[in-house]
C-alpha positions in Angstrom: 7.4 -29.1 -9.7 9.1 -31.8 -7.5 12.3 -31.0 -5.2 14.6 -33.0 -8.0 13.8 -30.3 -10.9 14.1 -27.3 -8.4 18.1 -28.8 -8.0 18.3 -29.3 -11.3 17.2 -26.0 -11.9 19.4 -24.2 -10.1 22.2 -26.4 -11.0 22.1 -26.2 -14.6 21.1 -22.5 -14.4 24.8 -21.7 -13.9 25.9 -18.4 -12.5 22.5 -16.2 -13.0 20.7 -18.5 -10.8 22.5 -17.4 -7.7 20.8 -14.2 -8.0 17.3 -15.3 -9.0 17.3 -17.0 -5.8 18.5 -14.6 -3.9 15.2 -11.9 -5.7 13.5 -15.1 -5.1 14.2 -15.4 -1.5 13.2 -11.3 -1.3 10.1 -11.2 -3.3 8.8 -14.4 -0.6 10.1 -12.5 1.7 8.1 -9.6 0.9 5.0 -11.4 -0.3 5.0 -13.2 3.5 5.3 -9.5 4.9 2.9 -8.1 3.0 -0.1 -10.6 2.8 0.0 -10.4 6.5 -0.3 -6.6 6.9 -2.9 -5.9 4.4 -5.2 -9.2 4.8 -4.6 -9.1 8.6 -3.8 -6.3 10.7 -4.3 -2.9 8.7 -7.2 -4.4 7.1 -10.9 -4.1 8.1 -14.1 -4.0 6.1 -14.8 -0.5 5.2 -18.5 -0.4 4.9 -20.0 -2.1 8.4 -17.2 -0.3 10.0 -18.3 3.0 9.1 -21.6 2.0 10.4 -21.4 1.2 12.8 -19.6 4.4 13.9 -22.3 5.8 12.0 -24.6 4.7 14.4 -22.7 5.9 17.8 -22.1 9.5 16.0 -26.2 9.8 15.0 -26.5 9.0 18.6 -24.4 11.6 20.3 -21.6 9.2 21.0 -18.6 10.1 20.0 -16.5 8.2 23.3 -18.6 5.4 22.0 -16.9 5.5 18.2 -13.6 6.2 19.4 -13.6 2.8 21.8 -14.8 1.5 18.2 -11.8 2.6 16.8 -9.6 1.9 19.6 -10.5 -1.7 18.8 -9.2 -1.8 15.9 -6.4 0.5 16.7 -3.8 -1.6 14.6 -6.1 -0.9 10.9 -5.0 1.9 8.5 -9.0 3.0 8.6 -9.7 3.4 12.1 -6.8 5.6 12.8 -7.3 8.4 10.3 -11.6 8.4 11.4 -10.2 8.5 15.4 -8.1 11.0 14.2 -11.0 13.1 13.1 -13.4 12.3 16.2 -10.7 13.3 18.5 -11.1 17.1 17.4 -15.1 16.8 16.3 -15.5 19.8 18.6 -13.3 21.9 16.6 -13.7 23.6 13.4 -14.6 22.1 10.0 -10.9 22.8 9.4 -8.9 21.5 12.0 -10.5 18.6 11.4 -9.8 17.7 7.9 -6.0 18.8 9.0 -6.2 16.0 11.5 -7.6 13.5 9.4 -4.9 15.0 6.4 -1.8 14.5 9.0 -3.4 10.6 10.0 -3.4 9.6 6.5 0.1 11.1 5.2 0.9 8.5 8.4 -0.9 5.4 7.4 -1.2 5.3 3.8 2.7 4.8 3.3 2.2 2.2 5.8 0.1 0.3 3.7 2.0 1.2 0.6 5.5 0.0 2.0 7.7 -2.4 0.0 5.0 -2.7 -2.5 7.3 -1.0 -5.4 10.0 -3.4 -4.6 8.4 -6.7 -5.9 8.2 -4.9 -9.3 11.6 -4.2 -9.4 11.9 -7.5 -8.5 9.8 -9.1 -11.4 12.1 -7.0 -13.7 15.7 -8.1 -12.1 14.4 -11.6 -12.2 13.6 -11.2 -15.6 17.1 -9.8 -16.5 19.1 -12.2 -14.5 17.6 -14.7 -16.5 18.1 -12.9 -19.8 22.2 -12.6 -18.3 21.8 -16.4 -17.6 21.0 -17.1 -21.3 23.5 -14.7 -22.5 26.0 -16.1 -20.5 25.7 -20.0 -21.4 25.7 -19.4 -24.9 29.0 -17.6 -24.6 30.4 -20.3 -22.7 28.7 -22.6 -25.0 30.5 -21.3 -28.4 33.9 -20.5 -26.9 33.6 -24.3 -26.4 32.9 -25.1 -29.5 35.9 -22.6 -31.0 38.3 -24.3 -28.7 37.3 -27.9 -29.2 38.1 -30.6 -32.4 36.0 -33.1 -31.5 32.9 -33.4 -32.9 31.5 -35.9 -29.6 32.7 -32.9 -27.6 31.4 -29.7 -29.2 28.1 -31.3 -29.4 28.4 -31.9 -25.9 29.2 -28.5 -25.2 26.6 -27.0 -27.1 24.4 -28.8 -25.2 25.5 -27.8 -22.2 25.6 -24.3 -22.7 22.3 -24.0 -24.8 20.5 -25.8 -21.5 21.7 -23.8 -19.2 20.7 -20.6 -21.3 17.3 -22.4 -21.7 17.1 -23.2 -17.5 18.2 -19.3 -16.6 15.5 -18.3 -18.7 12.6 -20.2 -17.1 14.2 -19.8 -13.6 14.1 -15.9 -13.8 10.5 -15.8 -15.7 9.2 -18.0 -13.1 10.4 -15.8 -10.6 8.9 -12.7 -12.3 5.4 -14.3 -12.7 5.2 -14.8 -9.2 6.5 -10.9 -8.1 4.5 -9.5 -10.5 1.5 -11.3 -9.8 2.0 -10.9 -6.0 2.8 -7.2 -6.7 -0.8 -7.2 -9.0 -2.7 -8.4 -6.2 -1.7 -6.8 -3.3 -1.6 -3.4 -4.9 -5.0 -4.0 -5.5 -5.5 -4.6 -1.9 -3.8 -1.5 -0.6 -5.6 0.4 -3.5 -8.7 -0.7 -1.8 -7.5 0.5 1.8 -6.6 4.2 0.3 -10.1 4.2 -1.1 -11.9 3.3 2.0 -9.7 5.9 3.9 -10.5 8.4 1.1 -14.6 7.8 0.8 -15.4 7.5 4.5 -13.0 10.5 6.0 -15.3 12.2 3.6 -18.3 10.9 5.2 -17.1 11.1 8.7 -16.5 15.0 8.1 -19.9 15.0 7.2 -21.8 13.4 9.5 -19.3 15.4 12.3 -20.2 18.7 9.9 -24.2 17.4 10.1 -24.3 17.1 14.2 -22.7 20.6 14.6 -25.8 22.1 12.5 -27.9 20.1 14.6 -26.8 21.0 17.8 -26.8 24.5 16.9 -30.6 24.3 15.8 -31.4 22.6 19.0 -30.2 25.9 20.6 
């Protein structure tokens, strides 16, 4: 798709187009915002993360896993499992309310402005449905005030292409929100599930140390 058919696009699109780019100029907007945050910095692989603070927890070392999760302080994951390694001394309870409270504070982070690229996809999909309406509208109240046969074929034409160029403009727009909205739910999905599985194992292994300690006694 060169730059000439993007002008002609929006130019024959007629009034609609105006605000399929403007839910065009969101949805990059938000597909920028959100690639970055979930792919970049709340992200971090679930499984040699928990490892490794794993390892530093089997060892006694819980200053050593919180510096772990210090270092990737910016990640959804590694604040709610700091948040539980910060009260590891405390009851089984008081725990799981800390780790609770962390999550209720990152997972909206991680969920944020995801909804809006589906409304979006569905706007853009209307606009262009508006677009289509509109053109032929213009198109036979042309035709009804016109005599000439030159001219009502000429502004049939007119009116049935920029229907036609409404249409593809706002599907093209929904395509991408909705498959930008398909993917990066996915991604986020994935971020709530690691939070999910291994606050469950940190509580354990926490919960598996207390027992030992107490045998060692």
């Amino acid at each position: 798709m060169n730059t000439l058919y993007i002008v002609k696009l929006l130019s024959t699109a007629g009034f609609a187009a105006i605000f399929i780019l403007a839910a065009l100029v969101f949805a990059v907007g938000f597909i920028i915002e959100r690639s970055v945050r979930l792919y970049g910095s709340l992200y971090v692989k679930g499984k040699p993360f928990m490892a490794e603070i794993q390892t530093y927890i089997l060892n006694n070392d819980l200053d050593g896993a919180i510096r772990v999760c210090n270092a990737k302080q910016d990640a959804a994951l590694p604040k709610v499992l700091k948040a539980g390694l910060m009260r590891a001394s405390r009851s089984e309870e008081q725990i799981q309310n800390a780790i609770d409270a962390a999550s209720l504070e990152v997972i909206p982070q991680v969920e944020r402005n995801l909804p809006f690229l589906a409304t979006i996809a569905n706007l853009s999909t209307l606009f262009g449905l508006l677009g289509t309406i509109l053109g032929l509208i213009g198109s036979f109240s042309a035709i009804a005030s016109m005599v000439d046969p030159a001219q009502r074929q000429q502004a049939l034409s007119a009116g049935i292409s920029e229907a036609m160029y409404a249409t593809a403009f706002g599907l093209l727009v929904a395509i991408l929100a909705m498959v930008a909205h398909a993917i990066l739910s996915s991604r986020a999905s994935a971020i709530v599930s690691d939070i999910d599985e291994y606050s469950v194992k940190l509580l354990d292994l926490i919960s598996a140390r207390k027992v030992q300690h107490s045998s060692e006694k």
